[in-house]
Residue frames as qw, qx, qy, qz and C-alpha x, y, z in Angstrom:
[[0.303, -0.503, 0.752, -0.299, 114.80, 109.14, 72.49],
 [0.461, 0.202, -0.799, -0.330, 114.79, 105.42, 72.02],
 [0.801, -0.451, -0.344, -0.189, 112.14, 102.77, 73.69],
 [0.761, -0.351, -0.384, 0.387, 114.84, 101.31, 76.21],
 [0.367, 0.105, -0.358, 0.852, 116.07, 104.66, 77.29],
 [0.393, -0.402, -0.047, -0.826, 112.98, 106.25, 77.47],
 [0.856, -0.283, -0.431, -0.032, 111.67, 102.88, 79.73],
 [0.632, -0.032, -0.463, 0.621, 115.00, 103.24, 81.75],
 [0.100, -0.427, -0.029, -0.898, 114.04, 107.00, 82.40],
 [0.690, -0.494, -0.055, -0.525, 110.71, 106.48, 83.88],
 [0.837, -0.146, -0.420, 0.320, 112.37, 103.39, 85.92],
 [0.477, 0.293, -0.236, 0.794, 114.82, 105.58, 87.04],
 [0.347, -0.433, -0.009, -0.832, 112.65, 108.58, 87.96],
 [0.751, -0.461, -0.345, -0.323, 110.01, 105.89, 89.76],
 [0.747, -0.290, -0.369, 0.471, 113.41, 104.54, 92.25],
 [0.132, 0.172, -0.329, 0.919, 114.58, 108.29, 93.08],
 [0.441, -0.311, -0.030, -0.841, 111.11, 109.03, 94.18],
 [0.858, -0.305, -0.410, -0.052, 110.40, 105.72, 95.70],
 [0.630, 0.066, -0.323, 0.703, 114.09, 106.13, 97.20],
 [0.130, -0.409, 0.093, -0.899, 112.72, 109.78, 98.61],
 [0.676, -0.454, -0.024, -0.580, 109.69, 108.47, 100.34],
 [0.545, 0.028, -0.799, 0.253, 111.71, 105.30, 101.79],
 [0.378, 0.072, -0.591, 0.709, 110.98, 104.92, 105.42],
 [0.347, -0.227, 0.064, -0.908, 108.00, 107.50, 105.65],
 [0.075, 0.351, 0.765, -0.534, 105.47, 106.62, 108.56],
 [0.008, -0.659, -0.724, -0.204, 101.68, 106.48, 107.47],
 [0.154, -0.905, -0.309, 0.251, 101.07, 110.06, 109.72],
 [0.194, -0.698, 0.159, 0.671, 103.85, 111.64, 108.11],
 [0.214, 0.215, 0.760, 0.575, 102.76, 110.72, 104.40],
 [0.138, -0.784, -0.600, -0.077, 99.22, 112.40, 105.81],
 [0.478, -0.459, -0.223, 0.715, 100.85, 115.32, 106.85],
 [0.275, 0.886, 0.358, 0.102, 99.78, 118.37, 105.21],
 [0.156, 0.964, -0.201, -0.074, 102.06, 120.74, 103.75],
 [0.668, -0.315, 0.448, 0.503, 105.27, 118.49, 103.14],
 [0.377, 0.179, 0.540, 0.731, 104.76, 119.47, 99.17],
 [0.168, -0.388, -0.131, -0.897, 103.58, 122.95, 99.04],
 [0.265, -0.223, 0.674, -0.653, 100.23, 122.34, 100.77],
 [0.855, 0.094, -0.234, -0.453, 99.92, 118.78, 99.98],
 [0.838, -0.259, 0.440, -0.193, 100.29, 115.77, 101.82],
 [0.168, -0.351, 0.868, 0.308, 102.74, 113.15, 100.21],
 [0.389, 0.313, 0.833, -0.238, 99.67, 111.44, 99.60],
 [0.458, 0.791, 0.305, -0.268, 97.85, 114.15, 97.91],
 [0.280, 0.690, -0.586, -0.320, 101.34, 114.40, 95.65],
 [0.314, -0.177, 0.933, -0.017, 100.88, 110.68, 94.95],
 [0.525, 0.506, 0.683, -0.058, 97.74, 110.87, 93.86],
 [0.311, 0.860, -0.159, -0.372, 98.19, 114.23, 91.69],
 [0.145, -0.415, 0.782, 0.441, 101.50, 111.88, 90.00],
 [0.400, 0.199, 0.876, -0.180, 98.69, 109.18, 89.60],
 [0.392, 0.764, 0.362, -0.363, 96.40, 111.63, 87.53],
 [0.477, 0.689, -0.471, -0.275, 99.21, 112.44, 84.73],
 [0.027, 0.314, -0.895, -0.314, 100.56, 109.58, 84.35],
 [0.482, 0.311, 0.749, -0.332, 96.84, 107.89, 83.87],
 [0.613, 0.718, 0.126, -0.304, 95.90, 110.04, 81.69],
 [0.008, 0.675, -0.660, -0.331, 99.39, 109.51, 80.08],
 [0.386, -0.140, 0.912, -0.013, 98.80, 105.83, 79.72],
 [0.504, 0.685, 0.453, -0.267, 95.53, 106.58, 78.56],
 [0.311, 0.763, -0.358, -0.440, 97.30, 108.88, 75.49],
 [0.031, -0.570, 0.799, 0.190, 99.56, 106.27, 74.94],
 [0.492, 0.138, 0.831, -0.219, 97.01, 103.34, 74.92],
 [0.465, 0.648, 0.507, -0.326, 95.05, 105.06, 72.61],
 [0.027, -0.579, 0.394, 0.713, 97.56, 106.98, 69.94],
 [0.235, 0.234, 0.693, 0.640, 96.26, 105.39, 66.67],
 [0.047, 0.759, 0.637, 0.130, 92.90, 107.30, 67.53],
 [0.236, -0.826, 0.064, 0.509, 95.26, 110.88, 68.48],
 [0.680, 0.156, 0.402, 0.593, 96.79, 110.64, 64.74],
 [0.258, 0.417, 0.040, 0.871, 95.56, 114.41, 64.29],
 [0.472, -0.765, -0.011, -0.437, 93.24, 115.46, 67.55],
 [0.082, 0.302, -0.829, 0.463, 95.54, 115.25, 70.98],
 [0.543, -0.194, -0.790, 0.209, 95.06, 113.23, 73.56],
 [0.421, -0.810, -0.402, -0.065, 93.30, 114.88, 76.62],
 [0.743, -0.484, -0.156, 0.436, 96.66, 115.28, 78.10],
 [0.445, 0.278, 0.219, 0.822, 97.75, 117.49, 75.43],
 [0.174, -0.585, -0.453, -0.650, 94.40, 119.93, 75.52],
 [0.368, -0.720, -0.496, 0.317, 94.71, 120.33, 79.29],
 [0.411, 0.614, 0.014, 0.674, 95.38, 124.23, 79.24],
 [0.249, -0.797, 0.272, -0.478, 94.77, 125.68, 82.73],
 [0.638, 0.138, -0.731, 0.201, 97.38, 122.81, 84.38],
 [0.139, -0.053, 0.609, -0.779, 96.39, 124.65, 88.42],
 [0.721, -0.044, 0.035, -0.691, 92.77, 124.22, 87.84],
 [0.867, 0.134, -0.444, -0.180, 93.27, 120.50, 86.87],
 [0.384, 0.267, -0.731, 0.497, 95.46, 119.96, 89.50],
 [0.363, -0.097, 0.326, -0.867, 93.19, 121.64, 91.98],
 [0.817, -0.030, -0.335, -0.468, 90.03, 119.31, 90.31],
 [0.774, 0.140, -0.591, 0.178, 92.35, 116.25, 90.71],
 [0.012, -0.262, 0.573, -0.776, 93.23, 117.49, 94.28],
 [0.486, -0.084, 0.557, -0.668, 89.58, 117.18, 95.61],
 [0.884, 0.110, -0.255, -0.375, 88.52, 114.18, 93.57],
 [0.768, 0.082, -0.586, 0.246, 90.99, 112.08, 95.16],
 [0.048, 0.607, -0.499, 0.617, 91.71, 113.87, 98.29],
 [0.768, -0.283, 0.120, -0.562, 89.38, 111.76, 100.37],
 [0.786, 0.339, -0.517, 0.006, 90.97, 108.44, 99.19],
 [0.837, -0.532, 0.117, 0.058, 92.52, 106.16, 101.54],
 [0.012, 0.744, -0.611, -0.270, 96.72, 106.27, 101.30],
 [0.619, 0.064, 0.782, 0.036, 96.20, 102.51, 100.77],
 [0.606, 0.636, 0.465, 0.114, 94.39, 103.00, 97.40],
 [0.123, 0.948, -0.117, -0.268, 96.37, 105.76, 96.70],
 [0.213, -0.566, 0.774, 0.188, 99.98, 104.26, 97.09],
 [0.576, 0.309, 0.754, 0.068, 98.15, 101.03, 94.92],
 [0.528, 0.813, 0.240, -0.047, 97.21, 103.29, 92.45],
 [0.328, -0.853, 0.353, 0.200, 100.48, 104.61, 92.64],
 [0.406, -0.308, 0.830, 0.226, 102.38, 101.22, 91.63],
 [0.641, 0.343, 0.590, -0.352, 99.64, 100.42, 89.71],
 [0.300, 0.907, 0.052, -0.292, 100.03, 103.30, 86.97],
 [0.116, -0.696, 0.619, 0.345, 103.69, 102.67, 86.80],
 [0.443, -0.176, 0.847, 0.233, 103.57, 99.14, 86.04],
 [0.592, 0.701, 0.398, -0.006, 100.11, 99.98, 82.96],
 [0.085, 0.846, -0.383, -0.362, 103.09, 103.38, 81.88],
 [0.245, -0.336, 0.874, 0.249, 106.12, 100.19, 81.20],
 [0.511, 0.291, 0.808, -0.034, 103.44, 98.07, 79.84],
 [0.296, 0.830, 0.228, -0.415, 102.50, 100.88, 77.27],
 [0.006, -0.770, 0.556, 0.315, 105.88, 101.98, 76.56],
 [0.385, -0.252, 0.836, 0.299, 106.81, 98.54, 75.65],
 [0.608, 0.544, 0.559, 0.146, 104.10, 97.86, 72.98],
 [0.261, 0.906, -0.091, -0.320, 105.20, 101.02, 71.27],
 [0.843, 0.185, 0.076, 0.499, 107.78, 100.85, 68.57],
 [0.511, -0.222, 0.086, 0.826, 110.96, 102.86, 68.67],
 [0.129, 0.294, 0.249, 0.914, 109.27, 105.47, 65.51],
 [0.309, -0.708, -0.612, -0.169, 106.40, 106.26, 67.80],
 [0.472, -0.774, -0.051, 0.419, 108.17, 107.94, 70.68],
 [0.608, -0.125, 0.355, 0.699, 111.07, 109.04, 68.20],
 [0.294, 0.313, 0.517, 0.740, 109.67, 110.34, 64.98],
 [0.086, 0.487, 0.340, -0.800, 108.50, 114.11, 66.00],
 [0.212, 0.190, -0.552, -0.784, 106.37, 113.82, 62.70],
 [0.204, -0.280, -0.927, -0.143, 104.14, 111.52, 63.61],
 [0.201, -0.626, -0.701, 0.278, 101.84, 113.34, 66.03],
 [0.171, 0.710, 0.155, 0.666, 101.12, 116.90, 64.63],
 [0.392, -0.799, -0.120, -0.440, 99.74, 118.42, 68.37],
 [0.783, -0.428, -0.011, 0.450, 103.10, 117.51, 69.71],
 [0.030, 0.986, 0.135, -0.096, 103.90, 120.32, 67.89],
 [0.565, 0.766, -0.286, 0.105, 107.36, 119.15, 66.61],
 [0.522, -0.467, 0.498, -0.511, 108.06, 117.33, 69.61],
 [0.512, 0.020, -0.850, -0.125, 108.81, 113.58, 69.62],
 [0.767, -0.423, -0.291, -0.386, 106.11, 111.63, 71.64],
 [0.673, -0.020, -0.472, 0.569, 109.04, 110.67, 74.28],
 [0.010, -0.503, 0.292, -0.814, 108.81, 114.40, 75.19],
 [0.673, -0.367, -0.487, -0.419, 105.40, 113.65, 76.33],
 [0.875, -0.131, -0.435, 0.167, 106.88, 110.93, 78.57],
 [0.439, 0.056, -0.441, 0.781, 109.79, 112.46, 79.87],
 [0.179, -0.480, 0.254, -0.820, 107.34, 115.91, 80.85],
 [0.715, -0.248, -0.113, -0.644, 104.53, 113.50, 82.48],
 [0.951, -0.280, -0.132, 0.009, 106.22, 110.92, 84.21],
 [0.829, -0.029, -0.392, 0.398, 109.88, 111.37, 84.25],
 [0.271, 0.296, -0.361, 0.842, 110.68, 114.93, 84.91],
 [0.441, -0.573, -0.150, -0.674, 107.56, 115.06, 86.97],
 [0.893, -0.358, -0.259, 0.088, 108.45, 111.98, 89.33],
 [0.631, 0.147, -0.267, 0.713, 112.31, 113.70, 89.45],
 [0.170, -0.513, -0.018, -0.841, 110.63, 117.28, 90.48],
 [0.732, -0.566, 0.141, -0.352, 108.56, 115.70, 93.84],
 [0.768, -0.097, -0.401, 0.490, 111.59, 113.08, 94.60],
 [0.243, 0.382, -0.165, 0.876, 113.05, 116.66, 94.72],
 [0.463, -0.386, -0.006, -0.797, 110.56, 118.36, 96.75],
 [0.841, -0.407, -0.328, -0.141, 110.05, 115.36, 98.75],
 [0.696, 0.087, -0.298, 0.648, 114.07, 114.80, 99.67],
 [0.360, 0.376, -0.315, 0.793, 113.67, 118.84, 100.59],
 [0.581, -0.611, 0.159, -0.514, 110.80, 118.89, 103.45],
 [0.910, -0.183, -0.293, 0.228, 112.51, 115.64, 104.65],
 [0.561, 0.223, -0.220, 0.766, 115.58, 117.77, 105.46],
 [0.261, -0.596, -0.160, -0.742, 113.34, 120.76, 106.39],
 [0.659, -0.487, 0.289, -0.495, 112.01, 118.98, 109.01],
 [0.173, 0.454, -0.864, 0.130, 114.52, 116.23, 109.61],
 [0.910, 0.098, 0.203, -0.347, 111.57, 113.17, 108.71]]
C-alpha cells in the first residue's frame, strides 16, 4: 500500500474513533465495562501501547533489517494487554487522552519519513513474513482504531450514552 494511502488510513481510522467518543462526559469515559471490561480510558491507553511500540518499530527499522521489532515478537497478545492494562490503569484520563493524540501525531510523523519501498516492498523485512510493512500499520493502528470506534459506537447504543 502506498505512503499517502497508508497515512490517509490511519487518519481515517483516528476520525471514526475520535467521531465514536465525540461528546463522552469524563464519568462515562471512566466507566468500567463500556469495552469488554474496560473503561474507554483503559481502551485508550491499551491503543496508546501498540501504536507506541509501533512508532517505536517504525523509528527504528534500519536496526529490524533481520531481528523484529518488539511488536513483531509479542506472542501471548492477552498477557500483554493485561501487563499494559495495569501499568497504565492508574493514569489520569488527562495523560491518557494526551498520550492518546500524542502517539498519533509521532505514528504520521514516522510514516512520513518512510519511503514508499519501505511499507510496500514485502521483501524488505524478512519477520514480516511476506507481508509488506504497511500490514504492520494497517493491523496496529488502523484496523485496531476501526475495531474500538466499533465497539465504542456499540455500548453507546447499548446504553444510549
Amino acid at each position: 500500500m502506498p505512503k499517502a494511502e497508508v497515512i490517509a488510513d490511519v487518519r481515517a481510522a483516528r476520525a471514526a474513533l475520535v467521531g465514536a467518543l465525540d461528546g463522552l462526559p469524563e464519568e462515562q469515559m471512566l466507566r468500567v465495562g463500556a469495552v469488554g471490561v474496560w473503561s474507554i480510558k483503559d481502551m485508550l491507553a491499551h491503543l496508546v501501547a501498540w501504536e507506541a511500540e509501533l512508532v517505536t518499530a517504525l523509528s527504528q527499522l534500519e536496526q529490524h533489517k533481520q531481528r523484529p521489532p518488539r511488536i513483531v515478537e509479542i506472542e501471548d497478545i492477552d498477557a500483554w494487554n493485561e501487563q499494559q492494562y495495569h501499568a497504565h490503569a492508574a493514569r489520569p484520563l488527562a495523560a491518557v487522552l494526551e498520550d492518546f493524540h500524542g502517539v498519533h501525531k509521532q505514528l504520521i510523523r514516522a510514516l512520513n519519513e518512510l519511503d514508499n519501498r519501505a511499507l510496500d516492498d514485502n521483501r524488505l523485512w524478512p519477520w514480516m513474513e511476506g507481508e509488506p510493512l504497511s500490514y504492520l500499520v494497517a493491523e496496529n493502528a488502523i484496523w485496531h482504531e476501526e475495531e474500538h470506534a466499533e465497539d465504542v459506537k456499540a455500548w453507546r447504543d447499548s446504553e444510549n450514552v
